[in-house]
N, C-alpha and C positions, 0 to 999 in steps of 0.2 A: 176455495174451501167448499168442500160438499155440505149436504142438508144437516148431517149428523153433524158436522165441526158446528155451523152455528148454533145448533141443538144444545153441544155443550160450551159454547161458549155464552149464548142465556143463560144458562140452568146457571152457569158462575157469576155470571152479573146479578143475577136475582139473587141468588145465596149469599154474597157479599155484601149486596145490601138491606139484606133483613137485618131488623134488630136484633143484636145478641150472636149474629152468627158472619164469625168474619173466619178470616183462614188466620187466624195465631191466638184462637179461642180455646184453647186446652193449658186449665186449671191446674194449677201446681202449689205446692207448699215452697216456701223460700224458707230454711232454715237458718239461722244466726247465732252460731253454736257459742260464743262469744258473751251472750248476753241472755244467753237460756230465752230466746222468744226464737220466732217464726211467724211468716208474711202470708197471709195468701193470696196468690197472684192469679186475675184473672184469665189472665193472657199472657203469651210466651213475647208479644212486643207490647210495646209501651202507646203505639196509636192504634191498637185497635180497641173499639169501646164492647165489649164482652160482659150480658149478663150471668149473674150464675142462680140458676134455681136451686133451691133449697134441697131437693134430691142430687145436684150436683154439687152442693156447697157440703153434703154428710157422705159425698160417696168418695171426696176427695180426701176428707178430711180423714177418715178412718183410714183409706189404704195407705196415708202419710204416715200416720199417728201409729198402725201399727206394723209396721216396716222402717219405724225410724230405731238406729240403736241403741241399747241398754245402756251405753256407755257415755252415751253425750249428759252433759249436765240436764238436773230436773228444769221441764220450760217451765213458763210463769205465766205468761202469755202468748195471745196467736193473733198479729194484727190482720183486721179484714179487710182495713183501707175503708171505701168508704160507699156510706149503706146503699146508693143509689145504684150502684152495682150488684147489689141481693132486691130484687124489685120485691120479693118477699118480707125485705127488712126494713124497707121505705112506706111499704103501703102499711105495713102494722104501725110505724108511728103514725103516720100521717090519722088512720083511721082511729086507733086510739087515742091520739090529744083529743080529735072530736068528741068523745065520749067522756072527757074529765072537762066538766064546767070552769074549774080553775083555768085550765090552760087558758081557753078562751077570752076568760074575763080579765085575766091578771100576768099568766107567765107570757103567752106570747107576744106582748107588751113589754115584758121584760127585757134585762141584762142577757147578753151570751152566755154569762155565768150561771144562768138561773135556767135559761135554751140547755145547755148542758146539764145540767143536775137533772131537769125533766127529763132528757131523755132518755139517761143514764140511768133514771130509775124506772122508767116504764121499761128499756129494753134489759134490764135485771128482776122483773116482778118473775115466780117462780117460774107461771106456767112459758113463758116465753125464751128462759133461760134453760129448760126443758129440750125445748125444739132446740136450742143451741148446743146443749152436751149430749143431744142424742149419739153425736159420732166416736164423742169418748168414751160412753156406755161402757163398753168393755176394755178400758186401758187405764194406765194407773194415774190418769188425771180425769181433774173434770172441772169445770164450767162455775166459777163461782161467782162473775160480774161480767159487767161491759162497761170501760172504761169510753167519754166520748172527746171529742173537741170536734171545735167548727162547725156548728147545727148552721144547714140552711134552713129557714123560711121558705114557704111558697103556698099558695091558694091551691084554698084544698079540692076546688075541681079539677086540677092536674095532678092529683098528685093520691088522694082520696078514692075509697072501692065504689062509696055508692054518699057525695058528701049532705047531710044534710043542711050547711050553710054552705054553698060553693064559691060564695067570697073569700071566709072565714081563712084564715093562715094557720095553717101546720107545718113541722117540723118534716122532710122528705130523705135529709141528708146530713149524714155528719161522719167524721173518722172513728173508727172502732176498732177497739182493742179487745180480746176475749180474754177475762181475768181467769189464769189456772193454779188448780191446786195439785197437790194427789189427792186421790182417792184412798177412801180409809175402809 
């Protein structure tokens, strides 16, 4: 093998192993005409571990959302699986529980049932549910919740922008559903 084969044969080992970037890393909608939802799937296999940024998670969504047909039943929902896969959607809990004293003192101490409601209601406060329907903006739904289950736990210096308790446990992860309506 000459200098260029091993050239690109690094350049693919390295690629491979960065975070976020594997070769079956191309974002698609799963549709599930059946039950009026849809999936969104990070990856075209199932072992690759595939981030999506927030400009990849509205750039998918829209060209899904409006190239899907008039004819299939109104959806209801769009599950996103789960937020550790939007580093966007992990680092806003995680940084936001920090900023509500409750969390700390009382819910993250709590029930899963109570781990869910928290974060079910921070990832629904308006402005954040905003960044979530930007991709419906122009389609006859829109973004009215986030349904969750299964919150992880974890210390918020793994997981936290800048923490100012980096023992302190925050929420990182959990299954998510995008609640839809139409738009009126």
């Amino acid at each position: 093998m000459g200098t260029l084969g091993h050239v690109h044969v690094l350049l693919a080992l390295y690629l491979i192993s960065q975070p976020g970037i594997a070769l079956g890393c191309e974002p698609y909608i799963e549709e599930h005409p059946a039950w009026a939802t849809a999936t969104f799937r990070p990856h075209s296999s199932a072992f690759d571990a595939c981030d999506v940024s927030e400009e990849t998670y509205r750039d998918v969504t829209k060209d899904w959302i409006q190239s899907r047909s008039p004819d299939l039943k109104p959806l209801t929902s769009l599950s996103l699986g789960r937020a550790i896969t939007f580093p966007w959607v992990s680092r806003h809990l995680a940084d936001t529980a920090l900023q509500w004293p409750e969390w700390i003192k009382r819910i993250s101490k709590g029930s899963p049932g109570e781990h869910n409601t928290f974060v079910a209601a921070l990832l629904s406060e308006p402005a954040f549910l905003e960044r979530l329907d930007q991709p419906f903006s122009e389609t006859p739904y829109r973004v009215i919740g986030v349904s969750v289950e299964k919150v992880l736990i974890g210390k918020a210096r793994d997981y936290a922008s800048s923490p100012a308790a980096p023992a302190a446990r925050v929420p990182f992860d959990a299954q998510l559903w995008l609640r839809l309506t139409p738009r009126k």
